[in-house]
VOVEXTI-77633 format. One record per residue: residue in three letters; y, z, x of N, C-alpha, C, O in turn. Coordinates in steps of 0.02 Angstrom, whole numbers, padded with zeros to 5 digits, always signed. Layout:
// residues N
ALAYZXYZXYZXYZX;...
***
This chain:
// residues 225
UNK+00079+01960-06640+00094+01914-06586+00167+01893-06589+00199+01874-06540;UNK+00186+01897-06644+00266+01878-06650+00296+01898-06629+00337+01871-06592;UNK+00294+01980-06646+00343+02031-06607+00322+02029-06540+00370+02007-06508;UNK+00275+02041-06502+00265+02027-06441+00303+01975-06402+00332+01984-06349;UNK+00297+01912-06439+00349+01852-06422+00438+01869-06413+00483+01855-06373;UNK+00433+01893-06452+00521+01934-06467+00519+01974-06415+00556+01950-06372;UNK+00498+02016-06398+00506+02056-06340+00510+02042-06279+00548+02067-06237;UNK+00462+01994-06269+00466+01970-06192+00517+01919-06211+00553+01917-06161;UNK+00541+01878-06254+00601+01845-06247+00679+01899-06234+00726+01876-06201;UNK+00682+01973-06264+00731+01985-06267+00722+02017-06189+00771+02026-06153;UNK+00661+02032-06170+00650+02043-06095+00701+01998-06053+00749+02017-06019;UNK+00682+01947-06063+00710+01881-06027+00775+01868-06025+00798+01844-05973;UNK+00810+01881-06073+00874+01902-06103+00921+01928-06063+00972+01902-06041;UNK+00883+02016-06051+00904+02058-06024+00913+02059-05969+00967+02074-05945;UNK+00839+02038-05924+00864+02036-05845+00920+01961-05838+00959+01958-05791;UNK+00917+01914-05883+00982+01857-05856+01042+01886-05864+01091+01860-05836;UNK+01051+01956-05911+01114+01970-05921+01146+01994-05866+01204+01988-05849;UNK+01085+02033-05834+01081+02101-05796+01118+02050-05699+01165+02070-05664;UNK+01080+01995-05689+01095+01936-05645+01174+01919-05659+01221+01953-05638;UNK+01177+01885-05683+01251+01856-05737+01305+01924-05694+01342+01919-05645;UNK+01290+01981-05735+01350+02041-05722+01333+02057-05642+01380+02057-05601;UNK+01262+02072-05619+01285+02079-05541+01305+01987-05498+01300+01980-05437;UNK+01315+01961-05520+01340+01908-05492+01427+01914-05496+01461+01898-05447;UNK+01457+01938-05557+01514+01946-05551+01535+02006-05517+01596+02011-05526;UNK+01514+02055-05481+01534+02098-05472+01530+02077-05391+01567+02108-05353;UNK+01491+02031-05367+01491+02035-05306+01533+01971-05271+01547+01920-05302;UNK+01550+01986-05195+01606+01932-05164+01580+01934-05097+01526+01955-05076;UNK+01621+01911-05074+01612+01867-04983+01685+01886-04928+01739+01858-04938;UNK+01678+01922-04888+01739+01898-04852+01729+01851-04785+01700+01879-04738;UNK+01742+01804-04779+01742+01770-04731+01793+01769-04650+01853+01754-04644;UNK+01754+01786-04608+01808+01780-04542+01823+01744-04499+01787+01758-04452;UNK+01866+01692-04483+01867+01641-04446+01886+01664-04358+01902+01722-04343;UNK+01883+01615-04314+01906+01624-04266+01924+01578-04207+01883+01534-04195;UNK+01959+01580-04180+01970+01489-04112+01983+01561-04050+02011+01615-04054;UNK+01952+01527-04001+01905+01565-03934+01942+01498-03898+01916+01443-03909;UNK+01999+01501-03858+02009+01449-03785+01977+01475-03728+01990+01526-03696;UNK+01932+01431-03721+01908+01430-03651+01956+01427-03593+02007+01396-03610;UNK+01958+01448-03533+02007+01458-03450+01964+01407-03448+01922+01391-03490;UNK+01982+01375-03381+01988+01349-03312+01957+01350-03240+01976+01400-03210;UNK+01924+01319-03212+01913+01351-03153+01926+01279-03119+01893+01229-03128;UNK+01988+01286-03072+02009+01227-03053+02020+01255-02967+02049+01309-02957;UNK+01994+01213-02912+02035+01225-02853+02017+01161-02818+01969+01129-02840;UNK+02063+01130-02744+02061+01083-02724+02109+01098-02684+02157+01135-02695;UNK+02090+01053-02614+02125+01055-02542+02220+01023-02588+02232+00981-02631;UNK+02257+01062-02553+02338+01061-02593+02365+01007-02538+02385+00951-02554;UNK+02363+01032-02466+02392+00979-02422+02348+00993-02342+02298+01029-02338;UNK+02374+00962-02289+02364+00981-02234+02386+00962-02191+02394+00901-02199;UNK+02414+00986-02116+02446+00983-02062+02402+00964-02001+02363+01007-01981;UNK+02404+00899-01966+02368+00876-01904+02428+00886-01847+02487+00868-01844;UNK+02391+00918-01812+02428+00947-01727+02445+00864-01693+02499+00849-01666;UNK+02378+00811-01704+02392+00765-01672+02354+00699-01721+02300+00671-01715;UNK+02417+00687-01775+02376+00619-01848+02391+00560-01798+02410+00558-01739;UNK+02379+00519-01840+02371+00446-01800+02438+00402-01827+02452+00384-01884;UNK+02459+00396-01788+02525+00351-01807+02582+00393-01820+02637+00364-01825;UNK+02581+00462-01827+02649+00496-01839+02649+00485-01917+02705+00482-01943;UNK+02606+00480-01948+02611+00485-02026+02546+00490-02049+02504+00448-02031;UNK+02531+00538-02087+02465+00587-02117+02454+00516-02147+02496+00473-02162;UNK+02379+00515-02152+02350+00460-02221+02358+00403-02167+02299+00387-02159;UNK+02396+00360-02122+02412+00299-02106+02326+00301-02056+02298+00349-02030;UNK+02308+00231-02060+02261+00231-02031+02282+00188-01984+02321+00141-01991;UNK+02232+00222-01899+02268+00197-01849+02249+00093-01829+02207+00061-01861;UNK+02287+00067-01778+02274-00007-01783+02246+00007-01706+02254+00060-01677;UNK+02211-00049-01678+02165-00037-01620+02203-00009-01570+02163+00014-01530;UNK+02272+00003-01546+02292+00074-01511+02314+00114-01560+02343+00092-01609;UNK+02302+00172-01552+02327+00229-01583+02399+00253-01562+02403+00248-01501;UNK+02439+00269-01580+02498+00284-01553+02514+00350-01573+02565+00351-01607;UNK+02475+00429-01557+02485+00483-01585+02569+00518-01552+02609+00490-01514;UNK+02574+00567-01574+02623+00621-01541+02599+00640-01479+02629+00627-01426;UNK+02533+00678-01483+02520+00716-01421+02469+00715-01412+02442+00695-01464;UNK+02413+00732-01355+02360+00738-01342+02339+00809-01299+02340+00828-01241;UNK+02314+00842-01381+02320+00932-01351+02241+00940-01298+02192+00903-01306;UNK+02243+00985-01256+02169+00987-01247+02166+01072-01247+02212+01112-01255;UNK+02098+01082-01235+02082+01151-01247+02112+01198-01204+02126+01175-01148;UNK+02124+01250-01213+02145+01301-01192+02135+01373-01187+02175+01394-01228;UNK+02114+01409-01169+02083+01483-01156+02132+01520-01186+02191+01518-01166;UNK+02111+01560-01239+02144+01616-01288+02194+01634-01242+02182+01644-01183;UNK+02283+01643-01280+02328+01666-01221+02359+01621-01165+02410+01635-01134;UNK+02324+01569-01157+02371+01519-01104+02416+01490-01162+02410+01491-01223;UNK+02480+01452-01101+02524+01432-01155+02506+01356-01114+02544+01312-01132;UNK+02454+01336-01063+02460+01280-01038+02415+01241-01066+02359+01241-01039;UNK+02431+01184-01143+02378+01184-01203+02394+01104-01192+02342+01072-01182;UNK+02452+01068-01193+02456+00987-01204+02466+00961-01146+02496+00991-01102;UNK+02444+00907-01139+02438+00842-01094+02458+00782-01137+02420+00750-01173;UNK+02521+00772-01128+02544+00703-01162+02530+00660-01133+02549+00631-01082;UNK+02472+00653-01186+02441+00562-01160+02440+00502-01194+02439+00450-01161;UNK+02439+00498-01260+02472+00458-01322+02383+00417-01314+02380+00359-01293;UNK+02331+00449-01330+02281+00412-01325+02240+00411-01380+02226+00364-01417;UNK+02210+00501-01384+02182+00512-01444+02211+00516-01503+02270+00499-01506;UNK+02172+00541-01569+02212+00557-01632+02185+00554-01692+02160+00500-01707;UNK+02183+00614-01746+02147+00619-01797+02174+00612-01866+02231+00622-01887;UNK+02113+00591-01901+02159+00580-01990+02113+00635-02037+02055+00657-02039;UNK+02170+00641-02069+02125+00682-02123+02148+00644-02182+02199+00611-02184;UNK+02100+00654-02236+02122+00607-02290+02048+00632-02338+01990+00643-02322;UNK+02083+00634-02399+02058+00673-02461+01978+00595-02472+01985+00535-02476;UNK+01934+00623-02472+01860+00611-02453+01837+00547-02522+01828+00565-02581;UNK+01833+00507-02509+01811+00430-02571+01749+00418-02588+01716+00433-02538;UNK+01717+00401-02626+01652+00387-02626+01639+00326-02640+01686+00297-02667;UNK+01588+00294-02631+01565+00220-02639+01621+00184-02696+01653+00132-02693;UNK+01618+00229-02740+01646+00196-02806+01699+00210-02831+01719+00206-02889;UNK+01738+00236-02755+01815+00225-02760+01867+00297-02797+01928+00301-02802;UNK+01800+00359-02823+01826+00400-02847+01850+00452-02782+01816+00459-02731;UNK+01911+00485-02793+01943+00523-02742+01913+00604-02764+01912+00617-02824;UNK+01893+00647-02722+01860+00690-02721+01920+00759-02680+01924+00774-02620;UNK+01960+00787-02741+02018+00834-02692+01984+00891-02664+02013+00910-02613;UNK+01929+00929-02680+01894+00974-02668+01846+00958-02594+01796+00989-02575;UNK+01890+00884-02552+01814+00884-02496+01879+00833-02460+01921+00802-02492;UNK+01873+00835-02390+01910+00822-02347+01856+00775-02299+01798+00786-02282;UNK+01907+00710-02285+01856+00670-02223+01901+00666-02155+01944+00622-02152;UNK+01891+00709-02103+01911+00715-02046+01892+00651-01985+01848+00674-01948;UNK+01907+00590-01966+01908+00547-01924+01933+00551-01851+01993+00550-01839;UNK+01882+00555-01798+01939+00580-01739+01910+00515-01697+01852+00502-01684;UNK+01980+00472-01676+01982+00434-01634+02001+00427-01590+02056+00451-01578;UNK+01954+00381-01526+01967+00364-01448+01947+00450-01435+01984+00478-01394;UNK+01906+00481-01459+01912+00555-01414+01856+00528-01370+01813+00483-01373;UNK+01879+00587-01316+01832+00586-01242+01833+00667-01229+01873+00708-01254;UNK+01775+00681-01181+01767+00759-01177+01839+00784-01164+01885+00750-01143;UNK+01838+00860-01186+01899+00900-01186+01968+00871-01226+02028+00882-01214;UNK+01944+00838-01265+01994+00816-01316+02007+00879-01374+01956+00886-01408;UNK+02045+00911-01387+02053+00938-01425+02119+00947-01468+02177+00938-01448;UNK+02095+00973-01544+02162+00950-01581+02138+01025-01653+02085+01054-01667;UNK+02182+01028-01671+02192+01096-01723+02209+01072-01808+02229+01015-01818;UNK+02202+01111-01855+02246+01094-01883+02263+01143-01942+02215+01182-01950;UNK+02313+01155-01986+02328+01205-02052+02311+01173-02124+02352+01133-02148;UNK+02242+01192-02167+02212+01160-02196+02252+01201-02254+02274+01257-02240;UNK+02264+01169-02328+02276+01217-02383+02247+01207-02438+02213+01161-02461;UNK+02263+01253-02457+02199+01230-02524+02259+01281-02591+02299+01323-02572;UNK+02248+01262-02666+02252+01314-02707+02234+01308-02770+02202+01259-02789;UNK+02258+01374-02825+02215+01357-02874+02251+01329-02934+02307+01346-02953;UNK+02200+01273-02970+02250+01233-03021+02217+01255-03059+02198+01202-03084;UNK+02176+01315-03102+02160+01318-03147+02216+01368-03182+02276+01369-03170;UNK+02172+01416-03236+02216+01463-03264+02179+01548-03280+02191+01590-03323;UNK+02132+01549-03225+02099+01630-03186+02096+01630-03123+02099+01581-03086;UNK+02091+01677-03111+02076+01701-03034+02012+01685-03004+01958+01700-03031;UNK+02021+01647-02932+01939+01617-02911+01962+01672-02855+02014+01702-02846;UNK+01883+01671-02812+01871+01683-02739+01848+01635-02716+01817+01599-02756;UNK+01853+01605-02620+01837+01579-02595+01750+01628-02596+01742+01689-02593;UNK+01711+01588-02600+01654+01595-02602+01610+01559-02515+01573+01593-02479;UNK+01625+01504-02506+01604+01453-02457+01609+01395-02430+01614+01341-02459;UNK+01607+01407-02371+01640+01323-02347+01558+01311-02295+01516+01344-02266;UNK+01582+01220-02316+01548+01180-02251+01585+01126-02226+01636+01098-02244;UNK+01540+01118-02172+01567+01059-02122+01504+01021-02109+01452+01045-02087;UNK+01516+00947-02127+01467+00915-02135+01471+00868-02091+01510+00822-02103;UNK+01422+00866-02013+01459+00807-01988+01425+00731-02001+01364+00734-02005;UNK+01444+00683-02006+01430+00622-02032+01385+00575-01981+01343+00535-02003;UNK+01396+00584-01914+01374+00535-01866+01368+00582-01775+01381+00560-01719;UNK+01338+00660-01800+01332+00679-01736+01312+00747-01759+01290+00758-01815;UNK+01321+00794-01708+01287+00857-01709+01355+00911-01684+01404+00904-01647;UNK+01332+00964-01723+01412+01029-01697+01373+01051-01644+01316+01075-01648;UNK+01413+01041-01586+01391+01110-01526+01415+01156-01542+01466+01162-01576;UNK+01372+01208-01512+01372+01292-01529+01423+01332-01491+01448+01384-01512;UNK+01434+01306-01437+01518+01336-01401+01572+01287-01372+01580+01233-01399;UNK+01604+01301-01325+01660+01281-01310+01664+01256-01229+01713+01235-01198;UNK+01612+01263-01211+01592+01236-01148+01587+01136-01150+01541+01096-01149;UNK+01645+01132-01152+01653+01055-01165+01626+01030-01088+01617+00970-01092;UNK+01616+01045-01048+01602+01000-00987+01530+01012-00965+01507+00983-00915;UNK+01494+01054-01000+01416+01050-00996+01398+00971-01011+01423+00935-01054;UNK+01358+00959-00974+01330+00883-00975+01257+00880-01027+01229+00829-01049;UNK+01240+00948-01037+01189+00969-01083+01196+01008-01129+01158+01054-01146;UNK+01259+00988-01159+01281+01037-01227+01261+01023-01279+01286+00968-01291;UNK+01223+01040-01328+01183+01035-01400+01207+01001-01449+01178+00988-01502;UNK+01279+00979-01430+01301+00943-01487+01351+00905-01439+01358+00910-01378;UNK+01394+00851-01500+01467+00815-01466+01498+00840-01485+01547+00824-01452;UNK+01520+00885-01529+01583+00900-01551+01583+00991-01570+01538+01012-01607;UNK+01628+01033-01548+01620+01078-01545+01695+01094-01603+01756+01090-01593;UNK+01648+01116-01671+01706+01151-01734+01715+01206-01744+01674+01247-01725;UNK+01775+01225-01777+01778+01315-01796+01830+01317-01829+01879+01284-01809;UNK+01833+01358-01890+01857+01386-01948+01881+01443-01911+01846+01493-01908;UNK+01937+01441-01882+01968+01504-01859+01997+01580-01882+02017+01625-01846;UNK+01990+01577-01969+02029+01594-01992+01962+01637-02036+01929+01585-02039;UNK+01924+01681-02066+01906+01709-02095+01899+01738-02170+01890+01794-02193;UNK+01910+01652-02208+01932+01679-02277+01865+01674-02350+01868+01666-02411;UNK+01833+01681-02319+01766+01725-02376+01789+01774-02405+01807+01824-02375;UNK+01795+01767-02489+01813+01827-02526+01887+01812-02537+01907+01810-02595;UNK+01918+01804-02499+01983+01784-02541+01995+01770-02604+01965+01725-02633;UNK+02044+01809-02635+02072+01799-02698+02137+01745-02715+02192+01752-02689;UNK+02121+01692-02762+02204+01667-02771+02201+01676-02852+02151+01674-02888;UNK+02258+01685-02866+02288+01685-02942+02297+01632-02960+02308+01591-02916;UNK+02297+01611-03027+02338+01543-03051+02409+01510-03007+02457+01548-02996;UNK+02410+01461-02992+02456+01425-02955+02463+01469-02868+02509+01452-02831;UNK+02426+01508-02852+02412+01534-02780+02396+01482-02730+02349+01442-02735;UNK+02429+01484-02693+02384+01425-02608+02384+01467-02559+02426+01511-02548;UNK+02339+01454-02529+02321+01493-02452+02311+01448-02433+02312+01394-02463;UNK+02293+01463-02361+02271+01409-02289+02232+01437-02239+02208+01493-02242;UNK+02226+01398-02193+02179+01441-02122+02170+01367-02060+02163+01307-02070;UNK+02172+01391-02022+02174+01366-01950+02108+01332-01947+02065+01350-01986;UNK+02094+01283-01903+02034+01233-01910+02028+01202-01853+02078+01166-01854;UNK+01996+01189-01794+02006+01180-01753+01958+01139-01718+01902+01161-01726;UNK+01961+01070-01671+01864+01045-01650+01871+01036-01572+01926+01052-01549;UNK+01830+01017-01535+01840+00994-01469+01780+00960-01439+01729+00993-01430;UNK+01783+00899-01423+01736+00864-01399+01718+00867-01336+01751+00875-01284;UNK+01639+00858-01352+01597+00895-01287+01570+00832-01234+01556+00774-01249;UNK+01569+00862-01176+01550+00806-01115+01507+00750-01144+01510+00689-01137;UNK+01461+00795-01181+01386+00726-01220+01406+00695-01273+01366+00667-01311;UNK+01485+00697-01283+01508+00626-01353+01476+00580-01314+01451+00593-01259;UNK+01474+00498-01355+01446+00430-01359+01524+00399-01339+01577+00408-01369;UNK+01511+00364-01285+01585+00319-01259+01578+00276-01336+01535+00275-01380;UNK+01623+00252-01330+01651+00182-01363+01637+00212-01451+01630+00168-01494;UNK+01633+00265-01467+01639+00272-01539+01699+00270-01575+01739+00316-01579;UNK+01705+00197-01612+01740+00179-01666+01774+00116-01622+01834+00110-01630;UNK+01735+00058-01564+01769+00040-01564+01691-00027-01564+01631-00015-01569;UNK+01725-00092-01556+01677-00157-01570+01651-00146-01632+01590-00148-01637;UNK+01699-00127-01707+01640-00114-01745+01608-00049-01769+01582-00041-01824;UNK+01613-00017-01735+01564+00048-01737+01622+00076-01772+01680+00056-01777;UNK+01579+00147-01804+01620+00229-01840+01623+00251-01787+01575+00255-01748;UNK+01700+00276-01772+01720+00341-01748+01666+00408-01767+01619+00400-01807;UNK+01682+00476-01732+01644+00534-01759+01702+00550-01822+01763+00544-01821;UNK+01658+00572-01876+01701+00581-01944+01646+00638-01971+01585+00636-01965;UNK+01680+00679-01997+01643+00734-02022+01684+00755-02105+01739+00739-02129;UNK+01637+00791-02126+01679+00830-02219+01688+00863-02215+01641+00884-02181;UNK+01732+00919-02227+01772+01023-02238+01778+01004-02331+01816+00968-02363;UNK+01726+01046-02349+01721+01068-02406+01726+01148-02424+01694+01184-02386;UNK+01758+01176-02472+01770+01211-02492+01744+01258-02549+01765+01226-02598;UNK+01718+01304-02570+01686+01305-02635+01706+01388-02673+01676+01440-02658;UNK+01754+01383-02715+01784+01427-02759+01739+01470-02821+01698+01427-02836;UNK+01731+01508-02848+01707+01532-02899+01748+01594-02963+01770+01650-02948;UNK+01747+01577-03001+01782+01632-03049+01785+01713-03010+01739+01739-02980;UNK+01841+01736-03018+01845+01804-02954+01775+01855-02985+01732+01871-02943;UNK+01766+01880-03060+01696+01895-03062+01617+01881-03044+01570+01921-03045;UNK+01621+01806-03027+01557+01790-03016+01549+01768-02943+01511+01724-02925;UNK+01591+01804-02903+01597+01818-02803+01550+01844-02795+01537+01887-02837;UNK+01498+01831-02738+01435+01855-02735+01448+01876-02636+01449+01832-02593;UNK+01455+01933-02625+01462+01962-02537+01419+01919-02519+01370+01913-02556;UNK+01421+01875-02455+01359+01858-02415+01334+01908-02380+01277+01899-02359;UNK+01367+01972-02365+01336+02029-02327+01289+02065-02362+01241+02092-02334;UNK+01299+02069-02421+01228+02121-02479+01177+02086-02477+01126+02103-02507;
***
């Protein structure tokens, strides 16, 4: 029994030695790494009103309006487009929410004293503040206190909406690069069935939102497929 004892001790021995030497023989290499995440940044850059209120973008108008001009509609190709009347006049101004935060990605369009065949245009811009390439993916127009008519027949007395909008400009899919701006034409015209007296005793003017919506240039999805 003794020697038996000896043996399985020098057993014991042996495999710790056997541990011990493959422990020194073996190592680790370790690989580190720092991964910066991009950007996906875009937001309306500036914009141009055919007819703002007061002769200065942002100024909000006082109970007369005192615009530049008072454009009205015009048939593709005429050059006979303004009637200076110093009556109507619209604001655009980067979109607020209850709680005072400014929202650059969403636009609040205000159009005041309009009456049918009032119409006014304007050059919207937008670009990108991140650091990849987006596509315009999608826009809306949200109106706040009325309905979009479906054409341009402003003197129908039974037109489907008050206010007749359009994105003139066709930019779905567009590409911008880092620090890129584009733009596009924007255009509304109020229809025979506006509401008299909106925005005045009190009341909102018609005011509507032009939102915009960008996506990393890989993850552009065709609305046509």
């Amino acid at each position: 029994m003794k020697k038996v004892g000896l043996l399985v001790l020098a057993l014991v021995i042996a495999l710790g030695g056997l541990g011990v030497g493959y422990a020194m023989w073996s190592d680790t290499i370790t690989v580190t790494g720092t991964v910066d995440t991009a950007t996906v940044c875009f937001q309306w850059s500036s914009f141009d009103d055919s007819d703002m209120c007061l002769g200065t973008e942002g100024d909000r108008p006082t109970a007369t309006p005192v615009p530049g001009k008072d454009p009205k509609w015009a048939a593709p190709g005429s050059n006979d487009r303004y009637w200076d009347k110093n009556v109507a006049c619209t604001e655009i101004e980067y979109y607020e929410d209850e709680d005072g935060k400014v929202d650059p990605q969403k636009l609040l369009i205000t159009v005041y004293n309009a009456y049918p065949g009032y119409y006014a245009d304007w050059e919207l811009h937008w670009m990108n503040c991140g650091t990849i390439p987006i596509r315009i993916q999608d826009f809306t127009i949200e109106p706040l206190n009325f309905k979009i008519a479906s054409n341009t027949n402003w003197q129908n007395p039974e037109a489907d909406g008050e206010i007749y909008i359009n994105f003139v400009d066709d930019v779905i899919g567009d590409q911008l690069h880092p620090g890129d701006e584009s733009s596009a034409s924007f255009t509304l015209l109020v229809m025979q069935t506006a509401e008299q007296g909106m925005g005045m005793n009190d009341t909102e003017p018609y005011k509507f939102l032009v939102t915009m919506q960008a996506v990393q240039w890989n993850e552009y999805q065709d609305p046509d497929e």
